[in-house]
C-alpha positions in Angstrom: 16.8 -16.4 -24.6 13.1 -16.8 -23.2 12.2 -15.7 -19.7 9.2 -16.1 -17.4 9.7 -12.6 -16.1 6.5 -10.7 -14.9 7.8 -6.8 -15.9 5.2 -4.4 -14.8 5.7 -1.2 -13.1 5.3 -2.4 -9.8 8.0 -5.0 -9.8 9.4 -7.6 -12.0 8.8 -11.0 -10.5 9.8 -14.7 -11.1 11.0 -17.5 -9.1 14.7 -17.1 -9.1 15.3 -20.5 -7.6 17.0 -23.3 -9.8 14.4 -25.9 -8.9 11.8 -23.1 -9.9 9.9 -24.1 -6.8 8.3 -20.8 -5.4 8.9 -22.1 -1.6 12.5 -23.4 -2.2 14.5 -21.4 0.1 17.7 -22.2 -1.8 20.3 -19.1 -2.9 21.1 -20.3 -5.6 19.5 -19.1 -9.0 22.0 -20.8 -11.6 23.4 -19.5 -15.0 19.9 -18.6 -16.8 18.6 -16.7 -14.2 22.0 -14.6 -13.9 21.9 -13.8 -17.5 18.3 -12.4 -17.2 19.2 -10.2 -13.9 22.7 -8.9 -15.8 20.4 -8.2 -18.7 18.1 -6.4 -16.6 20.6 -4.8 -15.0 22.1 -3.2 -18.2 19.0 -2.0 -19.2 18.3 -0.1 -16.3 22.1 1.6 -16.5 21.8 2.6 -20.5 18.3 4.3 -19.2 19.4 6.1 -16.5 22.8 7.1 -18.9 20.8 8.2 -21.0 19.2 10.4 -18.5 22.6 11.7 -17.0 26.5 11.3 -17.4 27.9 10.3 -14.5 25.0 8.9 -12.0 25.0 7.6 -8.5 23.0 4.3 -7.7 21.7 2.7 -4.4 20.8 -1.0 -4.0 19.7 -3.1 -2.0 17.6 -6.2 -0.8 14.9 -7.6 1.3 15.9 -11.0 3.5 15.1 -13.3 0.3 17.8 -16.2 -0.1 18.4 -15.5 -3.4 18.8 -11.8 -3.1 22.7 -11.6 -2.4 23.4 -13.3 -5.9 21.3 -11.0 -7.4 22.2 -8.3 -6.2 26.0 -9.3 -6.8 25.2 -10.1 -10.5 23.9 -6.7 -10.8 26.1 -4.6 -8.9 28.9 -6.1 -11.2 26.6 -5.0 -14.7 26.4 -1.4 -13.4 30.2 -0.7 -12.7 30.9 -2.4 -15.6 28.9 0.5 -17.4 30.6 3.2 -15.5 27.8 3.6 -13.1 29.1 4.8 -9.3 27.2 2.1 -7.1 26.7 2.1 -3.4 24.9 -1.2 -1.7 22.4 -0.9 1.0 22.9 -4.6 1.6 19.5 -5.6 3.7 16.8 -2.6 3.9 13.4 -1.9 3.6 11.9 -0.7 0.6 10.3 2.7 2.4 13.7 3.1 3.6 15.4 2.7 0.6 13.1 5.0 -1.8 13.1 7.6 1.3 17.8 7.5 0.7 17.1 7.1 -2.9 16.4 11.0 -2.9 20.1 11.7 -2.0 21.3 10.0 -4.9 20.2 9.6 -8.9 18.4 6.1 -9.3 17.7 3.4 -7.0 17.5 -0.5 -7.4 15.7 -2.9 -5.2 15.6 -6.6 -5.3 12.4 -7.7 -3.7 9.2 -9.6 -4.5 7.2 -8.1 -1.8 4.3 -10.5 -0.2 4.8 -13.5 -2.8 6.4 -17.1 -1.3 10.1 -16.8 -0.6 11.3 -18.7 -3.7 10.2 -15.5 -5.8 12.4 -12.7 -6.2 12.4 -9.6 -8.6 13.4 -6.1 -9.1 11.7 -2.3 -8.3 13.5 0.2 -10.6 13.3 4.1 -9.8 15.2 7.6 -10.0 15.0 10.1 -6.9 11.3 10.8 -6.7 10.7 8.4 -4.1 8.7 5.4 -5.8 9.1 3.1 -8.8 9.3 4.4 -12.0 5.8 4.7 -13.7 4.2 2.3 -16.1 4.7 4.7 -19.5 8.7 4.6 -18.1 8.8 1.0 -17.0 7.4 0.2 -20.9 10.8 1.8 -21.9 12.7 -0.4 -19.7 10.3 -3.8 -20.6 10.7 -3.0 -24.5 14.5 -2.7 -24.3 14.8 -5.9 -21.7 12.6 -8.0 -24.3 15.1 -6.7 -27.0 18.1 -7.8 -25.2 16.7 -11.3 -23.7 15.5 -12.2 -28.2 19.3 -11.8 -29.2 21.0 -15.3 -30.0 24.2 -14.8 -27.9 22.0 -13.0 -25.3 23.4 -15.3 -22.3 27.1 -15.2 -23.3 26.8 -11.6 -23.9 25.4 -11.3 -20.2 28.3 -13.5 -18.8 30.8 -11.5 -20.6 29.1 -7.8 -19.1 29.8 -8.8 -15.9 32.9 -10.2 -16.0 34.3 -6.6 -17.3 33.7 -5.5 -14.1 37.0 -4.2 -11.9 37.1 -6.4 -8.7 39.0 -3.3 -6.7 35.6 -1.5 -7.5 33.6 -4.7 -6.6 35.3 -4.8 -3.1 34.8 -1.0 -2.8 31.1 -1.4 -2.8 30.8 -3.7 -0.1 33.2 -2.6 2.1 31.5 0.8 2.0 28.3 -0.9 2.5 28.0 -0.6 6.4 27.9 3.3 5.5 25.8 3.4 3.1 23.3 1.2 5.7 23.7 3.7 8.4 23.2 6.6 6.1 20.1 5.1 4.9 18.5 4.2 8.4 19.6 8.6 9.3 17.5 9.7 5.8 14.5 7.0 6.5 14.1 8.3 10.1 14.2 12.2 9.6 11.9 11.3 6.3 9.4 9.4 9.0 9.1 12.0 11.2 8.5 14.2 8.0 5.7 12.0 6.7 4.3 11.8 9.9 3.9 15.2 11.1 2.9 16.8 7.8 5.5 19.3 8.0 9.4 20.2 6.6 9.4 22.2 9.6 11.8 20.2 12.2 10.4 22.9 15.5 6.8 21.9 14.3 8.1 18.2 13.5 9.6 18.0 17.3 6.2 20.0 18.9 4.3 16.8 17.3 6.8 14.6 18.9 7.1 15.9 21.8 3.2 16.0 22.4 2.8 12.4 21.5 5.8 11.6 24.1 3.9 13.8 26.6 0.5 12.0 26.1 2.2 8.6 26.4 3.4 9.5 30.0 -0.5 9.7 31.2 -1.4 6.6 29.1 1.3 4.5 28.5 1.0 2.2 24.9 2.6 -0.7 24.1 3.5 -2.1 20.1 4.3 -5.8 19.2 6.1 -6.0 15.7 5.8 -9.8 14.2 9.3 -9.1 11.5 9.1 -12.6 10.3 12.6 -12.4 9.2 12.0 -9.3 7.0 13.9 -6.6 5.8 12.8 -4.6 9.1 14.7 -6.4 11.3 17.3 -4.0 10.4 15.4 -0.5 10.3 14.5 2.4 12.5 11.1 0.4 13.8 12.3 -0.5 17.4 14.3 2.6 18.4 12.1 5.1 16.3 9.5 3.7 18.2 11.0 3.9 21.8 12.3 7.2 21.2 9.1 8.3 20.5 8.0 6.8 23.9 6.4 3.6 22.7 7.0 0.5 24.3 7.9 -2.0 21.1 8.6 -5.9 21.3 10.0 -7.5 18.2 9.3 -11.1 17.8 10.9 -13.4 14.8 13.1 -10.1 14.2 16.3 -12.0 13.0 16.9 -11.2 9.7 16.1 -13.7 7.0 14.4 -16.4 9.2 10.9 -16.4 7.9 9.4 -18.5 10.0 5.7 -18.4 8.2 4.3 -17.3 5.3 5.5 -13.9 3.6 2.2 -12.1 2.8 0.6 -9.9 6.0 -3.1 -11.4 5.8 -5.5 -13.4 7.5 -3.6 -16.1 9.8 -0.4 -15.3 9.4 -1.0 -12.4 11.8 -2.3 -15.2 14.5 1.5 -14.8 15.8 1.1 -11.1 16.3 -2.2 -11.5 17.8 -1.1 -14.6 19.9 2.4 -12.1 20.9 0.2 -9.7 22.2 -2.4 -12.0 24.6 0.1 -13.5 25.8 1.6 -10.0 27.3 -1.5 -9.0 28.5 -2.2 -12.4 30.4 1.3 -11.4 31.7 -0.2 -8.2 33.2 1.9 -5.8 30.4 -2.2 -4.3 30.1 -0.5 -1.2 28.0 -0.2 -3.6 24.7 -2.8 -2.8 22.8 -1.4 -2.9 18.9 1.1 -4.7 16.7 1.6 -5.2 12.9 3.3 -7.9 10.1 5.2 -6.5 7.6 5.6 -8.7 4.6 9.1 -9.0 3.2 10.5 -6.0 1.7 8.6 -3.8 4.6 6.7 -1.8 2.8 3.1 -3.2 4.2 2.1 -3.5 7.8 -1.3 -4.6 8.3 -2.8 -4.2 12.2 -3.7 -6.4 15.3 -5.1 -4.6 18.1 -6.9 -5.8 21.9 -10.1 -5.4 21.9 -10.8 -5.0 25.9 -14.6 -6.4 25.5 -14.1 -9.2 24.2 -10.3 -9.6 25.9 -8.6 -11.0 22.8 -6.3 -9.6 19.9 -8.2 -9.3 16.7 -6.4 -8.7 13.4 -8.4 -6.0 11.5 -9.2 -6.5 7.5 -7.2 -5.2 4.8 -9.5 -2.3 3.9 -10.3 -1.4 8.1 -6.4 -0.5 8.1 -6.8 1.6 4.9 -10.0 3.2 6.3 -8.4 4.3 9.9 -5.6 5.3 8.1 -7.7 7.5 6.1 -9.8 8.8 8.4 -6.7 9.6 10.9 -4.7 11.4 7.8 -7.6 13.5 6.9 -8.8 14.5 10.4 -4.9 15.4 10.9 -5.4 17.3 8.1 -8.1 19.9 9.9 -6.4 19.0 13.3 -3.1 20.8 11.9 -4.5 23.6 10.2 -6.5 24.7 13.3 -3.8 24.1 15.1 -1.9 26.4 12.7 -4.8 28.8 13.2 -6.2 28.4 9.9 -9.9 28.5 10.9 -11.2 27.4 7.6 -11.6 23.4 7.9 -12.8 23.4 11.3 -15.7 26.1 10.5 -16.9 24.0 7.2 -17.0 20.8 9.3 -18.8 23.0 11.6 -21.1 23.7 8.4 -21.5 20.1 7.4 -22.8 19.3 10.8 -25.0 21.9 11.1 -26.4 20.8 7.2 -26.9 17.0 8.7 -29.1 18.2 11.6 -31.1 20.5 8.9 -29.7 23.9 10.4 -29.9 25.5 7.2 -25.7 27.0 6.4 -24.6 27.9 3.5 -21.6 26.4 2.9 -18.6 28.9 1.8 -15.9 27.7 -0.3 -13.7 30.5 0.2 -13.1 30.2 3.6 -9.9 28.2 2.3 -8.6 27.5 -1.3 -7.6 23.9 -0.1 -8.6 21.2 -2.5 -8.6 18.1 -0.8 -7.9 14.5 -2.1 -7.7 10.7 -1.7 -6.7 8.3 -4.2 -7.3 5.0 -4.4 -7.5 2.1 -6.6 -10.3 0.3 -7.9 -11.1 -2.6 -5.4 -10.8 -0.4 -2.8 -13.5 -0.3 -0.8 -16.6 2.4 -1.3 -16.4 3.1 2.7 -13.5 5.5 2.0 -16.4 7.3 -0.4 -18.1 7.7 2.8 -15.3 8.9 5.0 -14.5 11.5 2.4 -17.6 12.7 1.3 -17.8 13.7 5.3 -14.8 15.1 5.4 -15.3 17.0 2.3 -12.6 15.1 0.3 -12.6 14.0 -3.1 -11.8 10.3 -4.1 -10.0 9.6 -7.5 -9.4 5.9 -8.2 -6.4 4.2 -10.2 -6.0 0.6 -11.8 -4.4 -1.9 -9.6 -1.0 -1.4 -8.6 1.2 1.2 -6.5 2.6 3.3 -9.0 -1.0 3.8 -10.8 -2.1 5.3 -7.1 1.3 7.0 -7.1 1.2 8.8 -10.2 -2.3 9.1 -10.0 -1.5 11.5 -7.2 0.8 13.4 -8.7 -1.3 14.6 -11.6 -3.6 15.3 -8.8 -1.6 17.7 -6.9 -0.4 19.4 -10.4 -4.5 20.2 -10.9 -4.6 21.7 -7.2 -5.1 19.2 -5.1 -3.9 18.1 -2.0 -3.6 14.8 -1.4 -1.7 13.6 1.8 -2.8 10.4 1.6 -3.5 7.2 -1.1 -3.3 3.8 -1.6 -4.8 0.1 -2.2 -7.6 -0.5 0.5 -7.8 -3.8 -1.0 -4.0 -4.9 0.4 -4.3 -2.5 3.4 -1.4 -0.2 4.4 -1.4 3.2 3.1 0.8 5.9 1.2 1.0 9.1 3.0 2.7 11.6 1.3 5.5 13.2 0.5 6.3 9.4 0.8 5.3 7.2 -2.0 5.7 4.1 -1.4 3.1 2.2 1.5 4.9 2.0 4.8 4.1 0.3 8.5 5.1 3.2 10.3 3.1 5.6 8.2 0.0 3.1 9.2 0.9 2.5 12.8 1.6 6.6 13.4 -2.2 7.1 11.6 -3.3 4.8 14.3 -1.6 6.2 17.3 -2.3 10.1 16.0 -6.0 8.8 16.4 -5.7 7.4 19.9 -2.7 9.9 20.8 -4.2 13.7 19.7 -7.4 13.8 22.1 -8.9 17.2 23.4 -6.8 19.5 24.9 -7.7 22.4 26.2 -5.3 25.6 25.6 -6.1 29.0 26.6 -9.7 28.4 27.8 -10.3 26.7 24.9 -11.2 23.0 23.9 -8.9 21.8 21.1 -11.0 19.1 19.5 -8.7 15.9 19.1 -9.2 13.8 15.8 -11.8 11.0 16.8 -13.8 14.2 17.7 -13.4 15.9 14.9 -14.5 12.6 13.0 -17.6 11.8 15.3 -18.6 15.5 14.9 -18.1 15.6 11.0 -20.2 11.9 10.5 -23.0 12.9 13.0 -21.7 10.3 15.2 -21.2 11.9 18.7 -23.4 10.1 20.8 -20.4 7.4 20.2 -18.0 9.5 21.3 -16.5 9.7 24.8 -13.2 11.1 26.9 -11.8 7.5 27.6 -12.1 5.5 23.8 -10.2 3.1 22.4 -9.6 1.7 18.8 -12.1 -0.7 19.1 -14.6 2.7 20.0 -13.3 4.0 16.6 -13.7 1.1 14.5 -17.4 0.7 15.4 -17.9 4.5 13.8 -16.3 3.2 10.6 -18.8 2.9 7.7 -20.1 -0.5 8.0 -19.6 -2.6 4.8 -18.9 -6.7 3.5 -15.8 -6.9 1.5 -14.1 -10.2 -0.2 -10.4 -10.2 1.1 -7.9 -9.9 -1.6 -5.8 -13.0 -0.4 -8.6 -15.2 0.3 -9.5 -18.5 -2.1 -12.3 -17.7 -3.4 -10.8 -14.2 -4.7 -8.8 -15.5 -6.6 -9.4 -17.6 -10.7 -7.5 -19.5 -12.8 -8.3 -18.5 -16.1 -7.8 -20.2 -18.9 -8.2 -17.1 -21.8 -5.4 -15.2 -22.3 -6.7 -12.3 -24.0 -8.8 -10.7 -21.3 -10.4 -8.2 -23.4 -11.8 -11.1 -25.4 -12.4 -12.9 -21.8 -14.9 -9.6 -20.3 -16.7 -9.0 -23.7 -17.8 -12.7 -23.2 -18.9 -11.5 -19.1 -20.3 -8.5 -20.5 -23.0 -10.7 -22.8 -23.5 -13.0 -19.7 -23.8 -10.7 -17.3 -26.3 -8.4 -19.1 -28.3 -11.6 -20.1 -28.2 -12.5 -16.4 -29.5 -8.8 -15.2 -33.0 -9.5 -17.5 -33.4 -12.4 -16.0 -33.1 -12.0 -12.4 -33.2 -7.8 -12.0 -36.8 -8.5 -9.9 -35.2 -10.9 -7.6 -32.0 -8.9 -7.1 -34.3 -5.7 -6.2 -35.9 -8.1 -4.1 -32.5 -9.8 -2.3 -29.9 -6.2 -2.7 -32.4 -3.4 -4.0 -30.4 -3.2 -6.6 -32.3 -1.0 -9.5 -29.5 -0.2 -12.2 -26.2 -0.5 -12.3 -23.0 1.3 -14.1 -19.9 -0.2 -15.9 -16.6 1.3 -14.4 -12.7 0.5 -16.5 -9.5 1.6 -14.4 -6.2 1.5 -16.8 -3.4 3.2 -15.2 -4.2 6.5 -14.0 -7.4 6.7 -15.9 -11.0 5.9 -14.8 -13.8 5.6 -17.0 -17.4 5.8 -15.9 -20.4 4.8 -17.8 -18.4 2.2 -20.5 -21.0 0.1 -23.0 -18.1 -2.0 -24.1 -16.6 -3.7 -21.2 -13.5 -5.1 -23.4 -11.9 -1.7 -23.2 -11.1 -2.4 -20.2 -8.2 -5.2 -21.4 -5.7 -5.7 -18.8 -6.9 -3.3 -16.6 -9.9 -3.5 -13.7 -13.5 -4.0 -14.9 -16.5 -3.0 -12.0 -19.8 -2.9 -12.2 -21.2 -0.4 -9.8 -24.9 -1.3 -8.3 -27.5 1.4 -7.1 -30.5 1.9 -5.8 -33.8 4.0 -7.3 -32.1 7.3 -6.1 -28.9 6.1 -7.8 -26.7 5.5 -4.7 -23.9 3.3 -4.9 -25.1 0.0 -3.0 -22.8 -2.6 -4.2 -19.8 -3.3 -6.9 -18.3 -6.9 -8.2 -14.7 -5.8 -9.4 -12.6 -8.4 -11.4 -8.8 -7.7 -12.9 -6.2 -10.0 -14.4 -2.7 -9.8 -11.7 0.4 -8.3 -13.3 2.6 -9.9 -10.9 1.1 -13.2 -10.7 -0.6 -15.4 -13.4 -4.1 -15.2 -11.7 -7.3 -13.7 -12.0 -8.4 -11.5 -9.2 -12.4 -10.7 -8.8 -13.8 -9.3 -5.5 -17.0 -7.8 -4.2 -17.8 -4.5 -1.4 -21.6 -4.3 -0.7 -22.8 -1.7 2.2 -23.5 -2.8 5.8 -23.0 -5.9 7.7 -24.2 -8.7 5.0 -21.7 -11.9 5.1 -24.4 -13.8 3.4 -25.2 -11.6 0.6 -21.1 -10.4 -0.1 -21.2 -14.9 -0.5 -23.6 -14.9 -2.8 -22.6 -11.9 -5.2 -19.3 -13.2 -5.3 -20.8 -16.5 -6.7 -22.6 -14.9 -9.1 -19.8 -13.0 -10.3 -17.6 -16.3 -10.1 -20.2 -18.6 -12.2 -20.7 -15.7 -15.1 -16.8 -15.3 -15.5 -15.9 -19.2 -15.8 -18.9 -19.2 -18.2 -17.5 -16.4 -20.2 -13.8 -18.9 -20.2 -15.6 -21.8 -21.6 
């Protein structure tokens, strides 16, 4: 049996429709399809029997059409095998992986931000996050196995047939528990995530100093669910409880009223939610967010009281205040904690930008600090954590490549509370790992929420002050700011938006190393010939070949084919060797295109246009 299955570690996709439209939003997915999900299904159940006896299993769904016969089909393959199951029914996938760590394994049937005739499946055990890409090989090299047998689809209808229907009607009836279960682990994990801390009195002070602060300056959230799977999590009455004032709009669950992914216009309904309150006089609404289907991304809208209109901020801004907020938090809590040692290097580093000679001692903490990223990601998180005194370590494409990427991190002494892909906004904040909306709307609000306080006598520095301090910024600083105060303090550079047109090629070459040996001839034939004129245009002066696959980053490579599947950059710098510019390029593993982008520093529309078509003109040369 063939199969147009996309299996890599951060989801297998396909169109599961019949008419193999991707926006058919029919249920139905017919008798192939079926035989490919039961096969998947066993798969997954002889791995995780291999890994213990008797395992437990959650599952569950986004809002997708065709996600109830999937999920039946497999739910029927794992009892068959002697697998307890319990069924989430609709829920998020941050709220999902946050139960899974109650039980043995989880399942979820999702394809994320792709059009609503797609479906596909997220395997992983109790960690938190999908299974990585050595494991998911496992998985992929078995599924291929069973999908090349000759009876393969009577085999498959046979599997789940064998399957008791006293246990089938055991797992939904117990469903409705399971949900409200889930929705209890998800909200105490949340609050976990968000304050830093396993410590519920510290967890509740951070609470109930967010609450406190909201009395004096009320703030207002719009949530645009589009049908998603968040329609039925904590968002609304985590949110109020916390003291936020949250509308929902388009929160009934499955009518997706637009398109899926959270980008560009689709957040107009957000934005438009949001005017229209404040024309109304509601003045305290000053954010909301889209989450894509499964709810595991939320990228941000936010009023801008200059210019009186809701603007929806770019992919990598999110990622950037994200960052910024975690890592602040990061000195904010320790000081608060009375661990001096953060707040007097900043202090350092301050002193060292206005050439007051310090030496700068390390052993004031034994903190290592880290971010991890992936490639496209852009090179203004360099320059937030370079201020903040935080390394960055960057992973191919794809969520668990940040994940795990992290992990080894943390086993060589780092910590690293937060990671993720600048280039689709949303971050990861750990112990979570998997992105998640409230995670990026709490970083937001912990920005504009923890201000100066002053305790004892003494002035408690609140986390845009500790930023403006640390980046030499404080003339922008003042008592009264607001996001948009913060955003203009942001390291200023032009980025190509992952979802836009032009980001995205057809290729025609199916063997991408072949494909970027062809660029690499092209491109270093092109440098010789205009390298005057792009000192000239960029002050560019050399430039450096950079190869992400999985967890691994490679500077300096000669032979750009290395690279293969994974994320090719090239890296230009000036005459002192600072990063100016990159042009990034990487083959999807969830959808058959070709993804390049560019990230040049400052405010240069123009220029980010015109590197972009450079890169664009050398790569469909090199797939002639």
């Amino acid at each position: 049996m063939k199969h147009d299955m996309i299996t890599s570690a951060s989801g297998w996709r396909k169109v599961f429709t019949i008419s193999k439209d991707e926006n058919d939003d029919s249920g139905e997915i017919g008798p192939e399809n079926m035989a490919i999900v039961a096969l998947a299904a066993e798969t997954f159940a002889d791995y995780i029997l291999s890994k213990k006896k008797c395992p437990l299993v959650v599952l569950g769904n986004d809002t997708r059409p065709t996600g109830p016969q999937i999920a039946n089909t497999m739910i029927k393959v794992l009892l068959a095998k002697k697998i307890a199951v319990t069924y989430a029914g609709i829920i998020a996938a941050p709220e999902i992986m946050a139960y899974s760590q109650t039980v043995d394994a989880f399942i979820y049937i999702t394809a994320s931000h792709n059009p609503i005739g797609h479906n596909g499946i997220k395997f992983g055990l109790n960690d938190g996050g999908v299974l990585n890409g050595t494991e998911n090989a496992k998985l992929v090299k078995e599924f291929e196995k069973k999908c090349a047998k000759s009876d393969a689809i009577d085999y498959s209808k046979k599997l789940a047939n064998n399957c008791s229907d006293v246990d089938l009607d055991w797992v939904y009836a117990e469903s409705i528990a399971i949900k409200r279960d889930a929705l209890g682990a998800y909200r105490q994990f949340s609050k976990q995530v968000i304050s830093g801390t396993t410590n519920i009195t510290q967890q509740n002070f951070l609470f109930s100093k967010i609450r406190k602060n909201l009395l004096e300056q009320p703030l207002g959230i719009v949530c645009d669910m589009n049908g998603s799977a968040r329609t039925l999590s904590i968002d609304s009455t985590f949110l109020n409880e916390c003291g936020f004032s949250f509308y929902g709009i388009n929160n009934i669950p499955g009518q997706i009223v637009h398109e899926i992914i959270p980008e560009g216009e689709n957040l107009n309904y957000c934005a438009k939610e949001i005017e229209n309150r404040q024309n109304l006089g509601d003045k305290k609404v000053v954010l909301g967010y889209m989450p894509d289907c499964d709810g595991d991304r939320g990228n941000i809208v936010y009023w801008d009281e200059k210019e009186k209109k809701a603007k929806i901020l770019k992919a990598q801004d999110v990622f950037a205040l994200s960052v910024l907020s975690e890592l602040t938090y990061q000195i904010y809590s320790d000081e608060s904690n009375e661990n001096k040692g953060l707040v007097k290097k900043a202090e350092q580093f301050i002193q060292a930008q206005n050439g007051i000679e310090s030496k700068w001692d390390e052993n004031l903490t034994n903190k290592k600090f880290a971010v991890v990223v992936n490639g496209p990601t852009s090179m203004r998180i360099d320059e937030i954590a370079n201020t903040l005194k935080t390394k960055v370590f960057r992973a191919e494409v794809g969520e668990a490549n940040v994940v795990n990427l992290a992990r080894i991190k943390r086993t060589e002494g780092y910590e690293v509370r937060i990671l993720g892909e600048g280039s689709n906004g949303g971050n990861i904040t750990h112990p979570s790992a998997v992105r998640d909306p409230i995670n990026t709307i709490f970083a937001i609000i912990k920005l504009l929420v923890l201000k100066d306080e002053r305790i004892s006598g003494i002035t408690k520095k609140g986390l845009f002050h500790i930023w403006c301090e640390a980046s030499n910024q404080m003339d922008k600083y003042k008592e009264l700011f607001t996001l948009r105060d913060v955003i203009e303090t942001l390291p200023k550079y032009t980025t190509t938006g992952v979802s836009e047109n032009r980001a995205i090629l057809k290729i025609k070459t199916e063997n991408h190393s072949a494909l970027k040996s062809k660029f690499q001839k092209i491109f270093t034939e092109q440098w010789e010939i205009h390298k005057d004129e792009l000192k000239k245009l960029y002050n560019f002066s050399s430039y450096e070949a950079v190869r992400t696959n999985g967890t691994e980053e490679i500077k300096g490579i000669t032979d750009y084919s290395e690279s293969a599947k994974g994320g090719l950059k090239i890296i230009f710098k000036d005459e002192n060797k600072n990063p100016l510019a990159y042009i990034w390029m990487r083959g999807s593993g969830t959808e058959p295109v070709f993804r390049i982008m560019c990230d040049i520093k400052g405010d240069k529309e123009k220029e980010e246009k015109k590197l972009l078509e450079w890169e664009t003109q050398m790569l469909r040369k090199a797939d002639e």
